[in-house]
C-alpha positions as MATLAB code, in Angstrom:
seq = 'XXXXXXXXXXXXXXXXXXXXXXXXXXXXXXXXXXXXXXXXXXXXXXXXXXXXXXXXXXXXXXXXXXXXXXXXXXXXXXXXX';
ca = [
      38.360   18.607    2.209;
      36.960   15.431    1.217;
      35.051   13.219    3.232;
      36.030    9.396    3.579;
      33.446    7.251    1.840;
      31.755    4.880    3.869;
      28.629    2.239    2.889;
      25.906    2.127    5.230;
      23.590   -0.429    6.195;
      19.877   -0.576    5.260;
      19.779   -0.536    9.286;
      22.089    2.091    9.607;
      20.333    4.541    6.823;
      16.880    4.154    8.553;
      18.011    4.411   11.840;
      20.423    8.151   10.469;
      16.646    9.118    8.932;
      14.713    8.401   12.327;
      17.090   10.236   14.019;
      16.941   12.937   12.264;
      13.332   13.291   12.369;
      13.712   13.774   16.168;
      17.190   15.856   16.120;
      16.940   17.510   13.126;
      18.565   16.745    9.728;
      22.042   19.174   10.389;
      22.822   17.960   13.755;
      22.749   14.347   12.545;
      24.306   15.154    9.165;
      27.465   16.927   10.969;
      27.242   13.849   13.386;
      27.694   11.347   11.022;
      29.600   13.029    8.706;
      27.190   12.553    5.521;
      26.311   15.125    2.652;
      23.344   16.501    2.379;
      22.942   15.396   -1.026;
      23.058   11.763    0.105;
      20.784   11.788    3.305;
      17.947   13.473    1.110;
      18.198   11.184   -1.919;
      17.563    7.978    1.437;
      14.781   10.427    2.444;
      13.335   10.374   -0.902;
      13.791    6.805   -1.365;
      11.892    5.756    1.610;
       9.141    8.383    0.571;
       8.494    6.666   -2.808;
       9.420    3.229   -2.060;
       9.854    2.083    1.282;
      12.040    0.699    3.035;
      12.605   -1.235    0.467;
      14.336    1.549   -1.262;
      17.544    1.790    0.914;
      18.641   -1.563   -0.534;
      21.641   -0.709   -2.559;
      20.870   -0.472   -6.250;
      17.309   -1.016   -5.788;
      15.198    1.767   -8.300;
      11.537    2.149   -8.367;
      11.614    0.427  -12.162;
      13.653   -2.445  -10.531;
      11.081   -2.878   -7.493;
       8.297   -2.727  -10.272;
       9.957   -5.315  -12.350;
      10.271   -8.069   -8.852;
       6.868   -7.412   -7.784;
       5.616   -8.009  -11.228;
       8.214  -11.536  -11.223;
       6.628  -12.674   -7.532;
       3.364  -12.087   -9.176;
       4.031  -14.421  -12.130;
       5.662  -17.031   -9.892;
       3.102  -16.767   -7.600;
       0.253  -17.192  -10.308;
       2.151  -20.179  -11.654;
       2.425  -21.918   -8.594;
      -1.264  -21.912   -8.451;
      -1.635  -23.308  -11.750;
       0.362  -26.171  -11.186;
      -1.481  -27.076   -8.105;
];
């Protein structure tokens, strides 16, 4: 049995780990038909990162590498005022 494969909002994600949270991770797995495997690795993106994290290909070394860039643009901004 495979399951159909299906791409989730960032909305759609938080709003499957909330509800979990309050119903409990195997009613709202079998709900919304979604493995394990993938609800955790949300969970543990939102631990480590945010919401952020549930971006699609967002990885803590790519988050690192944007806040550093805002940083830099920000810094230069200043210096050219």
């Amino acid at each position: 049995m495979t399951m159909k494969r299906k791409k989730f909002t960032k909305e759609e994600k938080n709003s499957m780990l909330k509800e979990a949270g309050t119903n409990g991770a195997t009613v709202t797995l079998a709900k919304h038909s979604i493995y394990p495997a993938t609800f955790y690795a949300w969970k543990k993106k939102v631990e480590s990162m945010g919401e952020v994290g549930l971006d699609h290909g967002i990885t803590k070394k790519r988050l690192r590498k944007i806040s550093v860039l805002e940083l830099l643009t920000q810094q230069s901004k200043t210096y050219l005022v």
